[in-house]
C-alpha positions as CSV (number, residue, x, y, z in Angstrom):
1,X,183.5,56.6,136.8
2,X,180.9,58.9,137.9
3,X,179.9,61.8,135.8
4,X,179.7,65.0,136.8
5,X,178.4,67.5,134.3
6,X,174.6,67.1,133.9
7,X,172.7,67.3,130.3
8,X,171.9,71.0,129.9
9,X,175.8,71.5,131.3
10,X,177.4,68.6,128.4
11,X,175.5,70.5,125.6
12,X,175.8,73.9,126.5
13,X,179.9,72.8,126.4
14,X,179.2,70.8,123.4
15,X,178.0,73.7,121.2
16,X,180.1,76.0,122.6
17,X,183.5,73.9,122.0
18,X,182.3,73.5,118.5
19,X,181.0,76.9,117.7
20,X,185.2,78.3,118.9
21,X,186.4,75.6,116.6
22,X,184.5,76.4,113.5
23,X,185.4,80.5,114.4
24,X,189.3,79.2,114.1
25,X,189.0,77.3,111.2
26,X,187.1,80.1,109.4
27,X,189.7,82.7,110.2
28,X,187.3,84.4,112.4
29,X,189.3,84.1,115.9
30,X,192.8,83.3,116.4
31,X,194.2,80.8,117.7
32,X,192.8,81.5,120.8
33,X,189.1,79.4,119.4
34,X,191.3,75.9,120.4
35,X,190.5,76.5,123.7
36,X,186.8,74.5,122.9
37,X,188.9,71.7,122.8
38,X,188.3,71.4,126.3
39,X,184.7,72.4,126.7
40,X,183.9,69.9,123.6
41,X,186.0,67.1,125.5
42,X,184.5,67.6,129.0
43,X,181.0,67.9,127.0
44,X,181.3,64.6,125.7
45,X,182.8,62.6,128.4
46,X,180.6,64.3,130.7
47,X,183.3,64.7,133.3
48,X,184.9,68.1,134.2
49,X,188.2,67.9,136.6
50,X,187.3,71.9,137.8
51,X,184.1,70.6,138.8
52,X,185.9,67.8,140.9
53,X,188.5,70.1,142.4
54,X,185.4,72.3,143.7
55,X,183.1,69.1,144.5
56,X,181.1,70.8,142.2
57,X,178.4,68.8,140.0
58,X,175.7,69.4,137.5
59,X,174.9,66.0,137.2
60,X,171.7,64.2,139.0
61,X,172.6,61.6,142.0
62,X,171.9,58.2,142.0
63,X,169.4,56.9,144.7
64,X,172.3,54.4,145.7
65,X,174.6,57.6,146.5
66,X,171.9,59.9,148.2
């Protein structure tokens, strides 16, 4: 399974899934901050399915694939 969100792209999503989260639990945002479920989960799989719907990738190519 090839990945398609490169590094800068999985942490950006990382931290931003997690700072929505903490907002909710602190009371901060509504319900609304659950929505970094899904930055947080594409973030750490590194796969995005908007990116493959697009053909869209952030991710560096392999050699073998070039």
């Amino acid at each position: 399974m090839n990945r398609n969100v490169g590094s800068w792209d999985r942490a950006i999503r990382i931290v931003a899934g997690v700072v929505l989260i903490a907002l909710t639990l602190m009371g901060t945002i509504g319900a609304w901050g659950w929505i970094g479920l899904i930055p947080l989960a594409t973030g750490l799989i590194g796969r995005c399915p908007v990116y493959k719907m697009l053909g869209l990738s952030t991710g560096s190519m392999n050699r073998s694939e070039a």
